[in-house]
C-alpha angles and dihedrals in degrees: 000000000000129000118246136162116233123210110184120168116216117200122266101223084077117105118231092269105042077051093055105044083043085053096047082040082056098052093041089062094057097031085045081058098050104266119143106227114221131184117345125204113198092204082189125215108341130171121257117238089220126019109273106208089338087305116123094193146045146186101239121206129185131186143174117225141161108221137141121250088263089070098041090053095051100054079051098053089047088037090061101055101026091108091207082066109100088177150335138215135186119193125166113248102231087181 
């Protein structure tokens, strides 16, 4: 298992509450696959550079985890058609 940071964007037309339990929907899929969740940064509601899908904002989320390629493809696979994910990036932790 390899380490990795994860950066996801959840929509901004969610309340507080519809945010948090798509955010605790989101962890459950990789922890669901094996993957050990680390430290997570709420970066909280930014501006895009560019429109996304006619939308100008976003709620950012980061997190460290360790997982095998199974889980990450998975997340993938739900992120893409979970219709409240703006985006999503892997990048390997190197820390």
């Amino acid at each position: 298992m390899k380490k990795y940071e994860l950066m996801y964007i959840v929509k901004d037309g969610l309340d507080e509450a519809a945010r948090k339990a798509e955010i605790e929907k989101l962890h459950g899929i990789l922890t669901s696959n094996g993957a050990k969740l680390g430290d997570v940064k709420e970066w909280g509601l930014r501006d895009f550079a560019y429109p996304i899908n006619k939308q100008t904002k976003g709620y950012y989320v980061v997190l460290k985890l360790t997982a095998d390629e199974a889980a990450l493809n998975e997340f993938s696979r739900l992120a893409k058609i979970d219709q409240n994910v703006v985006r999503h990036l892997f990048t390997v932790d190197n820390d």
